[in-house]
SEVEX-743496 format. One record per atom (N, C-alpha, C, O, CB): residue in three letters; x, y, z. Coordinates in steps of 0.1 Angstrom, whole numbers, plus 2048, in hexadecimal, padded with zeros to 3 digits. Glycine has a CB too. Layout:
N
ALAXYZ/...
END
This chain:
99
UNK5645E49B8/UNK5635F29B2/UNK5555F59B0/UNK54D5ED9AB/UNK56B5F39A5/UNK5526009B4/UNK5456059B3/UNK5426089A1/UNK54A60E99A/UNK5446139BE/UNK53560499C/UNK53460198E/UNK532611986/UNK52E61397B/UNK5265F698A/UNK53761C98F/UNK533627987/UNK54462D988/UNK54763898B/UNK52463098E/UNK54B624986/UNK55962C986/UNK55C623979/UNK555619979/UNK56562B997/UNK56762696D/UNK56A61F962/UNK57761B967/UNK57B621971/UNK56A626956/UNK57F611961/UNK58B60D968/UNK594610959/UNK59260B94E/UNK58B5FC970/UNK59C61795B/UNK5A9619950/UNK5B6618954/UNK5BA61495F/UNK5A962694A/UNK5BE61C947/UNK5CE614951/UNK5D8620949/UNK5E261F942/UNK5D65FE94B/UNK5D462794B/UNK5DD634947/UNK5E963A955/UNK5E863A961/UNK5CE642944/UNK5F263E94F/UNK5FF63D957/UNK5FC64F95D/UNK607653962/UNK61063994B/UNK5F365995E/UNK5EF666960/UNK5E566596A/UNK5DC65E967/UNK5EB66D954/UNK5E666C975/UNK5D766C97E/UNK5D067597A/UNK5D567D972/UNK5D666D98C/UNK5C467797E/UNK5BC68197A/UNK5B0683988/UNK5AC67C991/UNK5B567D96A/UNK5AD68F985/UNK5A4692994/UNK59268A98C/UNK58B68C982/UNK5A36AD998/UNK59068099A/UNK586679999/UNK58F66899A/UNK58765F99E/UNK57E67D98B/UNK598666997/UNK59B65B992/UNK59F6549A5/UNK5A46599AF/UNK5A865D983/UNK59764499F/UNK59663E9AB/UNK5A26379B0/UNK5AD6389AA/UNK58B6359A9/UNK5A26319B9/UNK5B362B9BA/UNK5AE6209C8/UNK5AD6239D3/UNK5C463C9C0/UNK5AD6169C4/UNK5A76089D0/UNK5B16079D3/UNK5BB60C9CD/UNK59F5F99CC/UNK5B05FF9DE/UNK5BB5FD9EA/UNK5C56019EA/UNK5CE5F99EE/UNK5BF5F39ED/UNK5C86119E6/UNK5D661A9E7/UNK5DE6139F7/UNK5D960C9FF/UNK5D36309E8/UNK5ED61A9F5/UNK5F4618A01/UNK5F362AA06/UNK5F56339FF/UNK6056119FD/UNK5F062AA11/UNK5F2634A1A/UNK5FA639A26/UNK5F9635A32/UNK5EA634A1D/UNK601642A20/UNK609644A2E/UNK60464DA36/UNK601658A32/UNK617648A2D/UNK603646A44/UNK60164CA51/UNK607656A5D/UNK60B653A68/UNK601644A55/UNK606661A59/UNK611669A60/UNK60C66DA71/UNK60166FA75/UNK615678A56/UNK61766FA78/UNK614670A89/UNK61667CA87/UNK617681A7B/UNK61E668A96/UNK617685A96/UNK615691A99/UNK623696A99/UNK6246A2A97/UNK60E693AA6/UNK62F68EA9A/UNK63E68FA9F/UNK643693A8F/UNK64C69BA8E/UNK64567DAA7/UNK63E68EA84/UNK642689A76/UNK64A697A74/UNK655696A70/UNK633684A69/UNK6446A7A78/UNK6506B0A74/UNK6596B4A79/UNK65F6BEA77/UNK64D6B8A70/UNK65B6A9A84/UNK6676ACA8C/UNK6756A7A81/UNK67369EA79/UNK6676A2A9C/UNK6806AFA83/UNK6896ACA77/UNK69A6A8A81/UNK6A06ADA8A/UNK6896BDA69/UNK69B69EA77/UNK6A4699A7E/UNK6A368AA83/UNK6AC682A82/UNK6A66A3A88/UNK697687A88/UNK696677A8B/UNK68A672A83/UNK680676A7D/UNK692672A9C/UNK692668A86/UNK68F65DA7F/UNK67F65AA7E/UNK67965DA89/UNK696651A85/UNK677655A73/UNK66D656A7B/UNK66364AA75/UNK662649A69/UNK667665A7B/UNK659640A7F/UNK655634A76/UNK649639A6C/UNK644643A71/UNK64F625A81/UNK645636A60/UNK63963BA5C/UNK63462EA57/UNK637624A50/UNK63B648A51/UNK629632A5F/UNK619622A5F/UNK611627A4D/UNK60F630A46/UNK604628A74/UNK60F618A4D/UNK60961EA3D/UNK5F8616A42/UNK5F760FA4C/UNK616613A28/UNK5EE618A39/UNK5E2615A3A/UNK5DC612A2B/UNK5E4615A23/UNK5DB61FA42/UNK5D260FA26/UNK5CE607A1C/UNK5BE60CA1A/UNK5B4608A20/UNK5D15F5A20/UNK5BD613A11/UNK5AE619A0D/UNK5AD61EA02/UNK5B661D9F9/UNK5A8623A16/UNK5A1624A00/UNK59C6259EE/UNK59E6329EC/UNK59A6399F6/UNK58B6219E9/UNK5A36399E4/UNK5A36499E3/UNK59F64C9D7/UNK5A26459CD/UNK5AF6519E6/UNK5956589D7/UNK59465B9C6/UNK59E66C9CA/UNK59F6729D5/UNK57C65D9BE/UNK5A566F9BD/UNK5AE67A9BC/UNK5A66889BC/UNK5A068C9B2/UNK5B66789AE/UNK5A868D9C6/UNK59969F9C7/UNK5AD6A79C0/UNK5AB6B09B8/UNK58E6A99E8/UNK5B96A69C1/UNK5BD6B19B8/UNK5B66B09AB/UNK5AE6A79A8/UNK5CC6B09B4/UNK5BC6BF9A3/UNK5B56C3995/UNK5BA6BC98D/UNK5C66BB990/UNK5B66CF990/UNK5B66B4981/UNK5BC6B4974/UNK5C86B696F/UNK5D26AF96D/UNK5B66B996F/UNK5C56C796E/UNK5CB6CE962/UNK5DA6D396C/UNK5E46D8967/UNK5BD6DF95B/UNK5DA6D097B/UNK5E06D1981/UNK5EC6C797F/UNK5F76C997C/UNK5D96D298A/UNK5E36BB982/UNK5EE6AE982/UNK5F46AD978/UNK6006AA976/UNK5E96A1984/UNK5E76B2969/UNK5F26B495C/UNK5FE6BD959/UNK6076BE951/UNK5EA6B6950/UNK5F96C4962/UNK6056D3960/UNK6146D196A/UNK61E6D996B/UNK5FB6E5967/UNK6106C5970/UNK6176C5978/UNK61C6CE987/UNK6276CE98D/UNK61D6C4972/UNK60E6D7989/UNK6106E1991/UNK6136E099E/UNK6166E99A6/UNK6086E8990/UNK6126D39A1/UNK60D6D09B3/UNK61B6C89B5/UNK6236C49AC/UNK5FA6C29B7/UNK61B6C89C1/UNK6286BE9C7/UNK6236AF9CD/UNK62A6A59CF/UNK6306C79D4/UNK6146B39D0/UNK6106A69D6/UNK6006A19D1/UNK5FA6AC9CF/UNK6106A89E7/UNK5FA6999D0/UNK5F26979CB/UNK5E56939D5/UNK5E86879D9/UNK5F76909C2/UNK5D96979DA/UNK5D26989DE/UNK5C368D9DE/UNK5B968E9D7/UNK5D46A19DB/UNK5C66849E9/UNK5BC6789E9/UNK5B167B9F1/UNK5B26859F8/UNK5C266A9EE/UNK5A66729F0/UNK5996729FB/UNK5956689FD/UNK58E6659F3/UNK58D6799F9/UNK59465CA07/UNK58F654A0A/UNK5826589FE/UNK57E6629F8/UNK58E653A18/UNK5806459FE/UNK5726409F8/UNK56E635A03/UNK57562CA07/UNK57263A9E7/UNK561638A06/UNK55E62CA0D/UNK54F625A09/UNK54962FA06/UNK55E62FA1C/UNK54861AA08/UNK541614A00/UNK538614A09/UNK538610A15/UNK54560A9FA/UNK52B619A00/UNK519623A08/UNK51B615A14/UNK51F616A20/UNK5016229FA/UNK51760AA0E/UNK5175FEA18/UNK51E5FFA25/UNK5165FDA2F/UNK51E5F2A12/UNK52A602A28/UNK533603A30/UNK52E611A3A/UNK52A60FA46/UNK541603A27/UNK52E61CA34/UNK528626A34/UNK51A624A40/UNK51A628A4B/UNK52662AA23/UNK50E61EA3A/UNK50761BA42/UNK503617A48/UNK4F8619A4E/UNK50461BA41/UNK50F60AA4E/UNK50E603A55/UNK511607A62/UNK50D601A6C/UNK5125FCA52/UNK519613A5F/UNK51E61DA6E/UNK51562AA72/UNK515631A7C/UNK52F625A6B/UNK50C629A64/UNK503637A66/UNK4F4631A61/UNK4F1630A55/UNK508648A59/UNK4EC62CA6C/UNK4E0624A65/UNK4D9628A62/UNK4D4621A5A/UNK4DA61DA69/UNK4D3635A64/UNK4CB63EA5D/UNK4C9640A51/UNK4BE643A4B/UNK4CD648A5F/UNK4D663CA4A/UNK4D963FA3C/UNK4D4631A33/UNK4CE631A28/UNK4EA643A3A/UNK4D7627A39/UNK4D061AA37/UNK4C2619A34/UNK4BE60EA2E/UNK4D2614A41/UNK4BB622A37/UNK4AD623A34/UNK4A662AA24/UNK4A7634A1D/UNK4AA62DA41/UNK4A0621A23/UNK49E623A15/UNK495631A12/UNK48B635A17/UNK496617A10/UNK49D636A07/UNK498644A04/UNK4A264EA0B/UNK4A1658A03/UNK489646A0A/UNK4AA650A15/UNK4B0654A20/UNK4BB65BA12/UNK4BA667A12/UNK4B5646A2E/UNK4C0657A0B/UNK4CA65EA05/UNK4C46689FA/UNK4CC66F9F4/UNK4D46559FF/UNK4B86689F8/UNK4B66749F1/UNK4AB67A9F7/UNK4A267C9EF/UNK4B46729E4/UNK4A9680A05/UNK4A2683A0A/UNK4A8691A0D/UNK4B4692A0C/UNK49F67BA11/UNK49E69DA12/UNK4A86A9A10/UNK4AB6A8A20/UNK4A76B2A26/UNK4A16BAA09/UNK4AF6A2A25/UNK4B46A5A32/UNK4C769CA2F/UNK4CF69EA38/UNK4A569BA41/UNK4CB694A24/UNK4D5690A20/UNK4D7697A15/UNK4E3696A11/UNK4D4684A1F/UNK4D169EA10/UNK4D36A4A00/UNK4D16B09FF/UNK4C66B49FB/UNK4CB6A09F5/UNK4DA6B9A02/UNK4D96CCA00/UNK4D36D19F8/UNK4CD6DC9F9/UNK4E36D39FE/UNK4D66C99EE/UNK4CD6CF9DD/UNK4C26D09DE/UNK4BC6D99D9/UNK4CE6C79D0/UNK4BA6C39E5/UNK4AF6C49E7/UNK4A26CE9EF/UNK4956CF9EE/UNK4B06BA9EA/UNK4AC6D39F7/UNK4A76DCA01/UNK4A26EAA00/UNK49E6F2A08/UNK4B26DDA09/UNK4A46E99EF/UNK49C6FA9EE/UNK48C6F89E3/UNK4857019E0/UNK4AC70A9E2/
END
């Protein structure tokens, strides 16, 4: 776990809240065909929750809304540019910086 996330054990999600090695189900192109049968592949990754809060508390949603997390390390090792020191807060990576 990355050291800027807190770990709690509360039975409520909340938007932000991290979730390591969730189970993921994998859906094909066929999945809204109705009527057959159909296999569903599951996959294994980190999601932090982008639904709202006040949503999940209200109970408004029917489904609850994940986003991969993937770790800078991992991240850079596929994008080497970013590997480069200074590279993440430079305004060519950082929008804010740019005015």
């Amino acid at each position: 776990m990355e050291p800027f996330w807190l770990q709690v054990d509360e039975g409520e999600l909340r938007q932000g809240d991290y979730l390591p090695g969730c189970w993921i189900p994998v859906f094909g192109p066929a999945f809204a065909v109705v009527g057959e049968p159909h296999e569903i592949r599951t996959d294994q990754g980190d999601l932090i929750i982008v639904t709202q809060s006040c949503d999940l508390e209200q109970r408004k949603v029917g489904l609850v809304a994940g986003c991969p997390v993937f770790p800078l390390a991992e991240f850079e090792a596929v994008n080497p540019a970013f590997a480069r020191k200074g590279r993440w807060g430079s305004r060519d990576t950082n929008p804010a910086l740019r005015n």
